[in-house]
Biopython code that builds the backbone (N, CA, C, O; Angstrom):
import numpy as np
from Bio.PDB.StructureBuilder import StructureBuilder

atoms = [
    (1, "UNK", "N", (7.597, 45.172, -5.056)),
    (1, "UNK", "CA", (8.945, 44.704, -5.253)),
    (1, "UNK", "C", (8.879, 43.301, -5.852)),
    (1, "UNK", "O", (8.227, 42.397, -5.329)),
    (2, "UNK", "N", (9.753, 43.131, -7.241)),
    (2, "UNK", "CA", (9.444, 41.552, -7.592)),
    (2, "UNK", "C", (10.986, 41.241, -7.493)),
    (2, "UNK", "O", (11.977, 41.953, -7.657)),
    (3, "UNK", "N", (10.828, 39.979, -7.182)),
    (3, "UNK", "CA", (12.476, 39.077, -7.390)),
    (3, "UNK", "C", (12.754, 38.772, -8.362)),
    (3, "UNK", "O", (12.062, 38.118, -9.142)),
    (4, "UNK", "N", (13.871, 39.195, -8.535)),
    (4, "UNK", "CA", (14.904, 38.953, -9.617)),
    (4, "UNK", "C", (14.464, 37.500, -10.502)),
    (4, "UNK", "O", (13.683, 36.596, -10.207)),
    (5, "UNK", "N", (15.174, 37.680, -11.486)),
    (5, "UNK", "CA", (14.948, 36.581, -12.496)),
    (5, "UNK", "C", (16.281, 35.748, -12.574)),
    (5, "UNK", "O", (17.224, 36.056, -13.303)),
    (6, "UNK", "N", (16.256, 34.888, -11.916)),
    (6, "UNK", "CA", (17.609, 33.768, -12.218)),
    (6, "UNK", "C", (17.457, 32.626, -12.510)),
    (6, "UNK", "O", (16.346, 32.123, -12.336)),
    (7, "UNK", "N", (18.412, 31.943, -12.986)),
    (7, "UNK", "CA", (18.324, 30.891, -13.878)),
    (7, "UNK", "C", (17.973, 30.022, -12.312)),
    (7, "UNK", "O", (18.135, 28.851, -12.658)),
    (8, "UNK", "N", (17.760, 30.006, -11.487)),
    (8, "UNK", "CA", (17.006, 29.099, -10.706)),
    (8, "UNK", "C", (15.161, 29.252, -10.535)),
    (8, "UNK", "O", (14.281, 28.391, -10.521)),
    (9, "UNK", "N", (15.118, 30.702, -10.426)),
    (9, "UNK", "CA", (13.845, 30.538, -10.531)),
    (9, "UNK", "C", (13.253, 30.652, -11.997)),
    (9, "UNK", "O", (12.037, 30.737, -12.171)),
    (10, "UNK", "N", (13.924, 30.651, -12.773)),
    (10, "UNK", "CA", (13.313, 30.625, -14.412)),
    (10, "UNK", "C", (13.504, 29.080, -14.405)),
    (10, "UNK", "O", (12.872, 28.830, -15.432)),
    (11, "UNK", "N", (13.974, 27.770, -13.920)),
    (11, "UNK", "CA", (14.276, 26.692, -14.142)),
    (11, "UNK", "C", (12.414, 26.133, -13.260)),
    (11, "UNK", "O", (11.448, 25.510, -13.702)),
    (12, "UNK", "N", (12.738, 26.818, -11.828)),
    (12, "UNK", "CA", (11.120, 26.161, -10.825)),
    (12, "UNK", "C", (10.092, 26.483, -12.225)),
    (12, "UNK", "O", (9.627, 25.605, -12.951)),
    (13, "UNK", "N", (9.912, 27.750, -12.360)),
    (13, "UNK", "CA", (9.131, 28.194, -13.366)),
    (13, "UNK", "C", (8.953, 27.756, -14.266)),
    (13, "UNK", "O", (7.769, 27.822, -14.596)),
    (14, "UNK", "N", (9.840, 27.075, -15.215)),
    (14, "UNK", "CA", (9.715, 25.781, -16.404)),
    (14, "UNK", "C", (9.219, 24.783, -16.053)),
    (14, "UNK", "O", (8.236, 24.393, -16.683)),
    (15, "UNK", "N", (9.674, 24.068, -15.015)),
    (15, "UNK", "CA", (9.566, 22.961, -14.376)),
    (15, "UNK", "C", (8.210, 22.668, -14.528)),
    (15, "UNK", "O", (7.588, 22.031, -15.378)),
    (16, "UNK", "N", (7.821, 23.400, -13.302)),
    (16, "UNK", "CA", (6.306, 23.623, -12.645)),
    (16, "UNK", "C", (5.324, 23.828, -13.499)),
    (16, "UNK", "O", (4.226, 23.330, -13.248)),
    (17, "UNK", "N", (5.542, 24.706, -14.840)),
    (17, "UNK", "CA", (4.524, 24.605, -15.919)),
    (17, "UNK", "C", (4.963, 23.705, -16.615)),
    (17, "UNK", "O", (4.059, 23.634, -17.448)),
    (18, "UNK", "N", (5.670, 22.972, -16.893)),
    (18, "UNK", "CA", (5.646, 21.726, -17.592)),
    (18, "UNK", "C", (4.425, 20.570, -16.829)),
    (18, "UNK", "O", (3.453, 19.904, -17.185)),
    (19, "UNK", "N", (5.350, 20.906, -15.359)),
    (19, "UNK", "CA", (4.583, 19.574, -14.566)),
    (19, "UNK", "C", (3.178, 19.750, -14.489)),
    (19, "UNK", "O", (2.403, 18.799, -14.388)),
    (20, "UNK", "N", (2.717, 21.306, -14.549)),
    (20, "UNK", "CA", (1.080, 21.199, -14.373)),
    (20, "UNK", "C", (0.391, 20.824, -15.855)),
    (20, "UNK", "O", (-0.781, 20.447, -15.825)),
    (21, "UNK", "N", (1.133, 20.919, -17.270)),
    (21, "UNK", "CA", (0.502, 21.080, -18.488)),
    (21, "UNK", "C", (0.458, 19.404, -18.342)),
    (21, "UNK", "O", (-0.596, 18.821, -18.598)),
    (22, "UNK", "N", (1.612, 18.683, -17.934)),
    (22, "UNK", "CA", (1.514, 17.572, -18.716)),
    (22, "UNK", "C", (0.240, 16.963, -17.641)),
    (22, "UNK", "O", (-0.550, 16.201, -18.199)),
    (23, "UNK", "N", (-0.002, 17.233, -16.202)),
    (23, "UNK", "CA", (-0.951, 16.159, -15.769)),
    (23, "UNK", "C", (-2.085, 16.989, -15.843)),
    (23, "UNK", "O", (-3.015, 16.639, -15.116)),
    (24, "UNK", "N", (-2.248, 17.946, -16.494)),
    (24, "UNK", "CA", (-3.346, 18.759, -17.642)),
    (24, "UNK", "C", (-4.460, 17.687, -17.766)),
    (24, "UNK", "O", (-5.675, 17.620, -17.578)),
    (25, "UNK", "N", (-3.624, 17.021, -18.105)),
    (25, "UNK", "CA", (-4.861, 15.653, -19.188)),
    (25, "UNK", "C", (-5.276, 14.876, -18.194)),
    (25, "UNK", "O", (-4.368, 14.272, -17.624)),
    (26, "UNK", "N", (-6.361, 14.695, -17.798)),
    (26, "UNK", "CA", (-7.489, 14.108, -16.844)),
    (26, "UNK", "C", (-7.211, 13.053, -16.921)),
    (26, "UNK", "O", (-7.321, 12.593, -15.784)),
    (27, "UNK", "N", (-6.748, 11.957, -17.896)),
    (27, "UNK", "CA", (-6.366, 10.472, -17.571)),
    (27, "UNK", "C", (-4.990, 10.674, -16.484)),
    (27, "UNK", "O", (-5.010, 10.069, -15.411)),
    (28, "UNK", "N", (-4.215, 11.258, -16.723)),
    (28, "UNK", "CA", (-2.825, 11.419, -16.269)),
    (28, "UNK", "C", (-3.010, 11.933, -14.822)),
    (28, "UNK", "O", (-2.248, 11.626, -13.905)),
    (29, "UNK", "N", (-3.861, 12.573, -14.722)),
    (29, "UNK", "CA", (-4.090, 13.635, -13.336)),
    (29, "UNK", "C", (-4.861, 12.463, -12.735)),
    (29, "UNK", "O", (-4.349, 11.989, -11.721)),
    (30, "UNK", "N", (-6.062, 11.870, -13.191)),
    (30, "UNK", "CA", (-6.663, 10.567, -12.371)),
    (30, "UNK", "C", (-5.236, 9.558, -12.056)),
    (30, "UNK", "O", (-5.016, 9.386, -10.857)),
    (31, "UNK", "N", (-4.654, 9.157, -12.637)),
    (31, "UNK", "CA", (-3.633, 8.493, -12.601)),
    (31, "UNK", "C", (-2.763, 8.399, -11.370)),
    (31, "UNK", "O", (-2.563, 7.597, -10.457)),
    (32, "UNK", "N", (-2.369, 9.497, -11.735)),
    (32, "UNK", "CA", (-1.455, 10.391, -10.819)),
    (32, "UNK", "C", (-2.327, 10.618, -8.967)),
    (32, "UNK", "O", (-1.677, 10.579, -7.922)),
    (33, "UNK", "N", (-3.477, 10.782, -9.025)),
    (33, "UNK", "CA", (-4.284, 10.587, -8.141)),
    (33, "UNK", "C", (-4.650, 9.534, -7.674)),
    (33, "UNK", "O", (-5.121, 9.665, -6.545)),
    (34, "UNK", "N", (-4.634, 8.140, -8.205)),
    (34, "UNK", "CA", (-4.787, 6.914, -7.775)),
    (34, "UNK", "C", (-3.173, 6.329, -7.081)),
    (34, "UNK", "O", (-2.973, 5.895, -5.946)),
    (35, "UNK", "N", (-2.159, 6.509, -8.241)),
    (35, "UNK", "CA", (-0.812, 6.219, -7.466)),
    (35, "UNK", "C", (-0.397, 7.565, -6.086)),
    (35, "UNK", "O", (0.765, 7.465, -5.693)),
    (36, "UNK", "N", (-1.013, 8.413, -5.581)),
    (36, "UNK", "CA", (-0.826, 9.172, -4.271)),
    (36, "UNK", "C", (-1.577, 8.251, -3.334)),
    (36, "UNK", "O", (-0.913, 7.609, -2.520)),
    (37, "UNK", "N", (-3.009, 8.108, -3.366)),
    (37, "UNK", "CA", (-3.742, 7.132, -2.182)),
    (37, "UNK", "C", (-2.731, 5.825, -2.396)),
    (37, "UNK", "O", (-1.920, 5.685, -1.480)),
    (38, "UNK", "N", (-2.682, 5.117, -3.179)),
    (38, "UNK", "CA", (-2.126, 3.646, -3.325)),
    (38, "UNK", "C", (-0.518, 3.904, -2.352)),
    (38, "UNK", "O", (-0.296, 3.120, -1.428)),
    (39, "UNK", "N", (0.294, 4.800, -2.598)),
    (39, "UNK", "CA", (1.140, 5.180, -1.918)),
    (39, "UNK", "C", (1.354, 5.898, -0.593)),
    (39, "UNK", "O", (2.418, 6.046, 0.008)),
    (40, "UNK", "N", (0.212, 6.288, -0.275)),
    (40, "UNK", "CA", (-0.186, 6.741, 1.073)),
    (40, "UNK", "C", (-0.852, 5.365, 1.735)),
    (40, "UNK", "O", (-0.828, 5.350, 2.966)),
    (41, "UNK", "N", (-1.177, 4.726, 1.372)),
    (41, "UNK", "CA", (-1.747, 3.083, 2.118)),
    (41, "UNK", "C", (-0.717, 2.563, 2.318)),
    (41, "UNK", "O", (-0.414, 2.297, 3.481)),
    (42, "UNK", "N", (0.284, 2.203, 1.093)),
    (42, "UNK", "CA", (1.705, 1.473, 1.437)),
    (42, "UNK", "C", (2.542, 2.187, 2.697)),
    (42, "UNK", "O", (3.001, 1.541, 3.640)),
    (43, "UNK", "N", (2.660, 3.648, 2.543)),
    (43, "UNK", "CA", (3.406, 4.574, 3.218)),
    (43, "UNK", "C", (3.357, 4.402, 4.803)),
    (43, "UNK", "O", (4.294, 4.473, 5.598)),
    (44, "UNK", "N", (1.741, 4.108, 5.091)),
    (44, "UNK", "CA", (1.242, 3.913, 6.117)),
    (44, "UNK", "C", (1.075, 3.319, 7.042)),
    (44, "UNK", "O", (0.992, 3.664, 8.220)),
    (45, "UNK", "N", (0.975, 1.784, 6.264)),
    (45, "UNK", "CA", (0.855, 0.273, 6.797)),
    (45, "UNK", "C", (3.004, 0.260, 6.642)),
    (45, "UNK", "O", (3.714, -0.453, 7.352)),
    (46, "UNK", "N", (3.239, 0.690, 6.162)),
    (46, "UNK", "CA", (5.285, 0.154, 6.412)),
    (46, "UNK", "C", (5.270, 1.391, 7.850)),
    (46, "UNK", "O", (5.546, 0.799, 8.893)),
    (47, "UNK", "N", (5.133, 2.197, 7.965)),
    (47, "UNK", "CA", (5.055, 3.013, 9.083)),
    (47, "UNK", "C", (4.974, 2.347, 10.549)),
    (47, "UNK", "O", (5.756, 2.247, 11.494)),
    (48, "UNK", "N", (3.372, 1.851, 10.226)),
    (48, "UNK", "CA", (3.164, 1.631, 11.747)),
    (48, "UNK", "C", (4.083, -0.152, 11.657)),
    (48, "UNK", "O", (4.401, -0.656, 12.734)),
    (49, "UNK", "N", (4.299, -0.657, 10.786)),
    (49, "UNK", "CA", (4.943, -2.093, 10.835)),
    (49, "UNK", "C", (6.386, -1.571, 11.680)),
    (49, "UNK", "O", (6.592, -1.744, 12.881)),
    (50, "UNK", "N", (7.406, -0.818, 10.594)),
    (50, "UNK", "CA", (8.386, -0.249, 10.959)),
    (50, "UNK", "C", (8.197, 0.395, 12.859)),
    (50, "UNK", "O", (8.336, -0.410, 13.781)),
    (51, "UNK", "N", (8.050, 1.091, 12.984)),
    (51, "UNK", "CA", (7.531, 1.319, 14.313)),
    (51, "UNK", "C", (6.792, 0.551, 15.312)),
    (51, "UNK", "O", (6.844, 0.780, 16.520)),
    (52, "UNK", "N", (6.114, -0.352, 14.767)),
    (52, "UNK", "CA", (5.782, -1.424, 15.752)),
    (52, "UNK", "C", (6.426, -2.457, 16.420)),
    (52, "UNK", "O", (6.284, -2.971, 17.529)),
    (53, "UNK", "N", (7.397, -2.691, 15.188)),
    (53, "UNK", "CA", (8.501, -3.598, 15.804)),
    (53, "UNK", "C", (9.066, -3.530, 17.346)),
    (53, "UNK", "O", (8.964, -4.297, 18.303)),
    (54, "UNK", "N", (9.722, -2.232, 17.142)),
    (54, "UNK", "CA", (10.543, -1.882, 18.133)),
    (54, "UNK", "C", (9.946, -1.807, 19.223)),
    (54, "UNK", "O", (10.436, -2.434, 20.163)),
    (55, "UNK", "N", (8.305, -0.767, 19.517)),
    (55, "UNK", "CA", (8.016, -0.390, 20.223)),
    (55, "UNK", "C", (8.884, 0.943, 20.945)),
    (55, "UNK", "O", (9.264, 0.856, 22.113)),
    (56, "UNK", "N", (9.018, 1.572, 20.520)),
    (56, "UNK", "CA", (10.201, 2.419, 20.942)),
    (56, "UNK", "C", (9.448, 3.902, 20.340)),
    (56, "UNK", "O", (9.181, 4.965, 20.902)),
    (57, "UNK", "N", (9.260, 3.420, 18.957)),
    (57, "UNK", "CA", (9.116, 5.079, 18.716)),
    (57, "UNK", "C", (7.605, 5.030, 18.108)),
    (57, "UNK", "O", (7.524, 5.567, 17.003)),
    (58, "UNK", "N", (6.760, 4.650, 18.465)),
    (58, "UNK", "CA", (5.671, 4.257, 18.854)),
    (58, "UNK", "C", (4.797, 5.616, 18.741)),
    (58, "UNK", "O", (3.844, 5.868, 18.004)),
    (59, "UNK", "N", (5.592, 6.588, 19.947)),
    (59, "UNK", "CA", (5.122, 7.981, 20.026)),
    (59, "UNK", "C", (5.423, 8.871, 19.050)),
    (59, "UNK", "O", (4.760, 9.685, 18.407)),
    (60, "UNK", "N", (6.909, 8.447, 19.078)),
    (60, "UNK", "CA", (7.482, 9.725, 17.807)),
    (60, "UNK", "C", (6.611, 9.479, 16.449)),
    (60, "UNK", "O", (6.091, 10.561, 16.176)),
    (61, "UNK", "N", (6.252, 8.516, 15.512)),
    (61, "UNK", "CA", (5.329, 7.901, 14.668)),
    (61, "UNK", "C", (4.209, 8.688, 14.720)),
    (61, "UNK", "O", (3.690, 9.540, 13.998)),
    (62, "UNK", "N", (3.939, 8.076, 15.962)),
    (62, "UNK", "CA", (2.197, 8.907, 15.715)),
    (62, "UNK", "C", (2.266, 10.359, 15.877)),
    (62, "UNK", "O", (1.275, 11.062, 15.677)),
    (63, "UNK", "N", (3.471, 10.866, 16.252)),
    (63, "UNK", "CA", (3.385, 12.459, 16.622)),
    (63, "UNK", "C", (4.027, 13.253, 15.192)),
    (63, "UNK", "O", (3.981, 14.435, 14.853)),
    (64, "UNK", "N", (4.503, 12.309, 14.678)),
    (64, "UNK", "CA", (5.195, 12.731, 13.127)),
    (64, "UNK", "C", (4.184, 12.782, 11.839)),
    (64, "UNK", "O", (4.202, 13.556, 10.882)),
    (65, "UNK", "N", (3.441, 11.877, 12.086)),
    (65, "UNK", "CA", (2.137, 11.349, 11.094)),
    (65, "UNK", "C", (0.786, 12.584, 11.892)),
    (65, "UNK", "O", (0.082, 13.150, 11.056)),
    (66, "UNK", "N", (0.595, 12.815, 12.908)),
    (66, "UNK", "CA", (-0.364, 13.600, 13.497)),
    (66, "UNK", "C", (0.037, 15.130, 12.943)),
    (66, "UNK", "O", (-0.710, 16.034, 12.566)),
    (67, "UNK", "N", (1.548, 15.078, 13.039)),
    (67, "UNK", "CA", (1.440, 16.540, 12.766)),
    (67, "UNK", "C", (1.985, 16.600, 10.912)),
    (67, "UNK", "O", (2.018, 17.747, 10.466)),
    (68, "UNK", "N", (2.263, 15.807, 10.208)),
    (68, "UNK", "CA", (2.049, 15.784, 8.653)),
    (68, "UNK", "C", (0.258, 15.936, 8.311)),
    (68, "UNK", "O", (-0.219, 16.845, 7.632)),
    (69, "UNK", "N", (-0.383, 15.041, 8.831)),
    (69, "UNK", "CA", (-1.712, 15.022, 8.749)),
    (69, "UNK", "C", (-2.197, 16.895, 8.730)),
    (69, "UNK", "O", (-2.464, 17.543, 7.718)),
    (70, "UNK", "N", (-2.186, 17.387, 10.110)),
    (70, "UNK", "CA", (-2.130, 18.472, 10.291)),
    (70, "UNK", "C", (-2.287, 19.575, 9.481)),
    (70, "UNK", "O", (-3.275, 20.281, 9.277)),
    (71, "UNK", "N", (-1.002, 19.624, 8.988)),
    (71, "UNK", "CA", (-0.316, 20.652, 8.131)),
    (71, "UNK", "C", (-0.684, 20.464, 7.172)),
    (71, "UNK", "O", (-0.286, 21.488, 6.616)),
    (72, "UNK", "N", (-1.145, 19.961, 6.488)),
    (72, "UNK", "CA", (-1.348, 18.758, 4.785)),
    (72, "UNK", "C", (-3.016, 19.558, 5.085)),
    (72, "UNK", "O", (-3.411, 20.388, 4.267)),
    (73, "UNK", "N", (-3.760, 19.249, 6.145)),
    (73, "UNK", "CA", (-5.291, 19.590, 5.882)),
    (73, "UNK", "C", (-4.982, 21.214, 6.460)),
    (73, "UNK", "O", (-5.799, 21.930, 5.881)),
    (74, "UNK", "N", (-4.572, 21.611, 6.893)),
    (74, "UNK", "CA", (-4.117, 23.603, 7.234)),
    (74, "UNK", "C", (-3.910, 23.930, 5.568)),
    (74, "UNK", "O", (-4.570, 24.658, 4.826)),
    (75, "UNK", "N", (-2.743, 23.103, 5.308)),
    (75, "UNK", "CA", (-2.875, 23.931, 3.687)),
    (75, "UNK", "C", (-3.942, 23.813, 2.696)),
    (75, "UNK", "O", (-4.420, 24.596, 1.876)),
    (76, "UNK", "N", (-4.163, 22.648, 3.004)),
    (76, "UNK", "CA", (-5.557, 22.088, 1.522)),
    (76, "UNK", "C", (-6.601, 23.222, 1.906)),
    (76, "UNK", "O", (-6.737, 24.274, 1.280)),
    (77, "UNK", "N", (-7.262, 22.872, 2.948)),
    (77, "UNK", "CA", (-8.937, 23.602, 3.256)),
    (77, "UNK", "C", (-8.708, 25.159, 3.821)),
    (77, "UNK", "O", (-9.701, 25.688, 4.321)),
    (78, "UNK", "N", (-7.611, 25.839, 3.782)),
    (78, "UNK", "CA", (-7.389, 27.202, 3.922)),
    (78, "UNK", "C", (-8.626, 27.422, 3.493)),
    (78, "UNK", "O", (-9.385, 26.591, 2.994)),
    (79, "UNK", "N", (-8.978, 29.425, 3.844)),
    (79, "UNK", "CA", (-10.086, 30.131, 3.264)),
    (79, "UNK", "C", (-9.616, 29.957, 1.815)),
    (79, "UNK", "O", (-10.031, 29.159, 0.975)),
    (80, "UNK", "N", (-8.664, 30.878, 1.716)),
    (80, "UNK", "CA", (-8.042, 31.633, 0.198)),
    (80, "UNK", "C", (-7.884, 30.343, -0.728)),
    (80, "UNK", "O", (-8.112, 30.498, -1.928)),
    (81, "UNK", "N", (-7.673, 29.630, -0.466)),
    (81, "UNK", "CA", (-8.103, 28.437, -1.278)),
    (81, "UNK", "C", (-9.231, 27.757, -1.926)),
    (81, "UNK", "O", (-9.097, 26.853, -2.751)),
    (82, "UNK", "N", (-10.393, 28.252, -1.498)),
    (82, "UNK", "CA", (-11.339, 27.331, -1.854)),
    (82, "UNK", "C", (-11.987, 28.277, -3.229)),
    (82, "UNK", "O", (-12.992, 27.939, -3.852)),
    (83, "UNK", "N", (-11.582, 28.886, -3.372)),
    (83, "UNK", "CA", (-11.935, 29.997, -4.925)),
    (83, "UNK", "C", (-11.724, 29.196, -5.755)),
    (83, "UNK", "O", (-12.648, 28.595, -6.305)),
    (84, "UNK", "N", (-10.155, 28.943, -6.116)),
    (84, "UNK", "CA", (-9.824, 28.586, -7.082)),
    (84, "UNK", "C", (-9.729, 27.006, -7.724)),
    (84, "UNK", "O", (-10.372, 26.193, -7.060)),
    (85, "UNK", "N", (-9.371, 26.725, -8.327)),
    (85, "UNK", "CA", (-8.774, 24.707, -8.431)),
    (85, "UNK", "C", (-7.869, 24.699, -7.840)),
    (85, "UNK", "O", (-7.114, 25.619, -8.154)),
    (86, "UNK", "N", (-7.442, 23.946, -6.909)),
    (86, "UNK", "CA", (-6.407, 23.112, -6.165)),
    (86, "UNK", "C", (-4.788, 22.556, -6.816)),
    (86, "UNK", "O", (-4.526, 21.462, -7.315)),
    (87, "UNK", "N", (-4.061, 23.498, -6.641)),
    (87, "UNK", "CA", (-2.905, 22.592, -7.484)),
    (87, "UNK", "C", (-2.722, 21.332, -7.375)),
    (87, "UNK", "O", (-3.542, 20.700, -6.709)),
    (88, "UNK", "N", (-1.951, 20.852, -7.803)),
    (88, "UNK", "CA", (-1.912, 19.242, -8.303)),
    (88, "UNK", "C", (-0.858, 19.015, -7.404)),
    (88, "UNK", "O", (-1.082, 17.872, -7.007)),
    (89, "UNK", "N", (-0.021, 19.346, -6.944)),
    (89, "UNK", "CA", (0.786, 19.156, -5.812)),
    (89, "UNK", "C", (0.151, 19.602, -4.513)),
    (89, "UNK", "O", (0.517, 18.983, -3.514)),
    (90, "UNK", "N", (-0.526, 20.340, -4.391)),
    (90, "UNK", "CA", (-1.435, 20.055, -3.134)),
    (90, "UNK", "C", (-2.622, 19.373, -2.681)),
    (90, "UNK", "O", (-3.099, 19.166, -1.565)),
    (91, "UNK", "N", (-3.009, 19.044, -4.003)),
    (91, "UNK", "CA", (-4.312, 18.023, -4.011)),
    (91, "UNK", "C", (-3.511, 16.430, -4.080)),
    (91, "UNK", "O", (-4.209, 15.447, -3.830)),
    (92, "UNK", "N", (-2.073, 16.240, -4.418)),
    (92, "UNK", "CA", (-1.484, 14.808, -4.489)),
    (92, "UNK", "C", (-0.934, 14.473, -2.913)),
    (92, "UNK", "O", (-0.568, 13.403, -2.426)),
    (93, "UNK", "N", (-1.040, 16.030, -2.232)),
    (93, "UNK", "CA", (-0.163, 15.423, -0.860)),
    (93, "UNK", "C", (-1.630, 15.483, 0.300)),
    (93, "UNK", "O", (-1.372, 15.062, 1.428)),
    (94, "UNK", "N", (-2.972, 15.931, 0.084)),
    (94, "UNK", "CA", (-3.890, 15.834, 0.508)),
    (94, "UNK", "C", (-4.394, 13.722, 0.336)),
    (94, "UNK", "O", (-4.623, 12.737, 1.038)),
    (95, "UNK", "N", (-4.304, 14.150, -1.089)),
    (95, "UNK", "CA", (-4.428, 12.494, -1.381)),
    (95, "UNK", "C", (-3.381, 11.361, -0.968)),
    (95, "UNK", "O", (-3.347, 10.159, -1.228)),
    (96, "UNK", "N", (-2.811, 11.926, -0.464)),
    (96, "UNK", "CA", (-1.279, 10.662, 0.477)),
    (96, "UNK", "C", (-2.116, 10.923, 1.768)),
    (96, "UNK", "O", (-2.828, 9.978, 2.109)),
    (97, "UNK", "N", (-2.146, 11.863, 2.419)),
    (97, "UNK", "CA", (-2.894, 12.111, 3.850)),
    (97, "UNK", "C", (-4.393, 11.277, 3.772)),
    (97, "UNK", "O", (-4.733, 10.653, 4.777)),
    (98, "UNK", "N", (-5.035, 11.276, 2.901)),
    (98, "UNK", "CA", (-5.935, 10.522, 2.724)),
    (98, "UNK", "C", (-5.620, 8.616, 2.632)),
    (98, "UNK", "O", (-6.316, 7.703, 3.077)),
    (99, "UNK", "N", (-4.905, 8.590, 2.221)),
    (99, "UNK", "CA", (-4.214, 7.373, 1.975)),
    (99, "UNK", "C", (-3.877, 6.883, 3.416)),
    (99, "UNK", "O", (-4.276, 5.852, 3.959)),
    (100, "UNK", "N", (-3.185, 7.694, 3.837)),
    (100, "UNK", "CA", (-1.951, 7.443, 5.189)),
    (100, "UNK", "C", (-3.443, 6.919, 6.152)),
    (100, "UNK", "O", (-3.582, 5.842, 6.732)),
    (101, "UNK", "N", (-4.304, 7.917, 6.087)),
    (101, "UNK", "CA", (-5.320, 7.708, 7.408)),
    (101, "UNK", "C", (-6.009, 6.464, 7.460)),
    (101, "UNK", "O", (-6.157, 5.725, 8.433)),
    (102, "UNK", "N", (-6.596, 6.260, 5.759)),
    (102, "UNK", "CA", (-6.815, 5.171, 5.528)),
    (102, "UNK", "C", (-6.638, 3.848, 6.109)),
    (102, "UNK", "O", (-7.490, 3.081, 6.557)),
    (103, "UNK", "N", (-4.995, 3.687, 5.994)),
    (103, "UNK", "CA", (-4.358, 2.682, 6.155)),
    (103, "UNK", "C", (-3.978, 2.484, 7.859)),
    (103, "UNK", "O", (-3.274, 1.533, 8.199)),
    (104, "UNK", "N", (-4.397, 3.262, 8.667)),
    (104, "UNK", "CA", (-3.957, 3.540, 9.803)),
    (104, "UNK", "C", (-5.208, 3.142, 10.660)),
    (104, "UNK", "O", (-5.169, 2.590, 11.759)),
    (105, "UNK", "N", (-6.768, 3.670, 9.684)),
    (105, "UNK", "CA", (-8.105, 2.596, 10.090)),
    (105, "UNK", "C", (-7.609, 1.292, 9.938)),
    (105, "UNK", "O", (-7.491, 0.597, 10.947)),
    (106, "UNK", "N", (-7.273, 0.813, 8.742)),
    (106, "UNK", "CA", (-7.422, -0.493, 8.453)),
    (106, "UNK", "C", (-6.175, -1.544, 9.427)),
    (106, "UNK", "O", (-6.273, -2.771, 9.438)),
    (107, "UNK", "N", (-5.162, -0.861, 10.116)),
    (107, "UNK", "CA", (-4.660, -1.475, 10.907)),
    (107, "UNK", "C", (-5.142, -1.518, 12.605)),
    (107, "UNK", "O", (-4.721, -2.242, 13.507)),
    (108, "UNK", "N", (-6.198, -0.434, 12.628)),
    (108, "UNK", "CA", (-6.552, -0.725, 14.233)),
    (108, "UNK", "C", (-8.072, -1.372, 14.123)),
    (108, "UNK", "O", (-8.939, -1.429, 14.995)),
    (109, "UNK", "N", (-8.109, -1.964, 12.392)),
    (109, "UNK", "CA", (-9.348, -2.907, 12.550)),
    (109, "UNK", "C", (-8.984, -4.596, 12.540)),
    (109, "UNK", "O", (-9.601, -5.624, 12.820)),
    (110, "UNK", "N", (-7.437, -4.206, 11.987)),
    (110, "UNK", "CA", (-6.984, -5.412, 12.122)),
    (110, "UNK", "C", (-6.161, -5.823, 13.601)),
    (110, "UNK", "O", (-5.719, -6.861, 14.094)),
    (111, "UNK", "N", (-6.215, -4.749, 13.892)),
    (111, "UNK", "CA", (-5.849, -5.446, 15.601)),
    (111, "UNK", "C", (-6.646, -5.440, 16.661)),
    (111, "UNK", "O", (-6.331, -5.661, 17.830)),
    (112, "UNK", "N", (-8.331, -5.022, 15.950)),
    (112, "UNK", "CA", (-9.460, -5.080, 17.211)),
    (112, "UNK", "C", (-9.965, -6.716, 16.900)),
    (112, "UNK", "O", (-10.531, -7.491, 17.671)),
    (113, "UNK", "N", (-9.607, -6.890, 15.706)),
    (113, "UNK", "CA", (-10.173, -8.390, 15.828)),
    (113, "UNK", "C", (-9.726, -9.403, 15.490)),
    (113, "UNK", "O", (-10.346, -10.449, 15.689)),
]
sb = StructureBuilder()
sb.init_structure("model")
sb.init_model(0)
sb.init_chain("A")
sb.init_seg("    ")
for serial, (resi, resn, name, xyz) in enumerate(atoms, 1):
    if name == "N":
        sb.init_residue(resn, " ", resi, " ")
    sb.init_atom(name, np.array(xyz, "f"), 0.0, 1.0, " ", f" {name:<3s}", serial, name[0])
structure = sb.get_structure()
């Protein structure tokens, strides 16, 4: 059984091959891969700042970021995945999770010493 053809999913379908042709090009895709970590460090360090303040949601934070983390490495390192190349939207939100963790060392090294 296939789904219908509508101008919404003929639009994802444009979209999405546009978006994979244009970061096609290995400068653009490195690119594009450096601004996900750089934005997963920022993302990370405003996180625990934002949340530290208060002290309040302290838990909810780490239980929101624990379970993004989670889900982000469930989808990347699946079996059925490792055949093929990695889309670029799942390898950019692997690379924010990479980022995020990053930045989450570098703040409990800055508060051990």
């Amino acid at each position: 059984m296939t789904m219908q053809r509508t101008r919404l999913s003929t639009l994802a379908n444009v979209t999405s091959s546009r978006f994979n042709s244009f970061f096609g090009n290995p400068w653009r895709r490195i690119s594009l891969q450096i601004i996900c970590v750089l934005f997963g460090v920022f993302s990370g360090q405003a996180i625990v700042t934002t949340a530290g303040q208060t002290a309040q949601w302290d838990v909810t934070a780490a239980g929101l970021l624990l379970l993004f983390t989670e889900a982000t490495s469930r989808i990347v390192y699946r079996k059925s995945s490792q055949a093929k190349p990695a889309p670029i939207l799942r390898e950019s939100f692997n690379l924010l999770k990479i980022g995020i963790t990053y930045s989450l060392f570098l703040e409990a090294f800055k508060i051990g010493s």
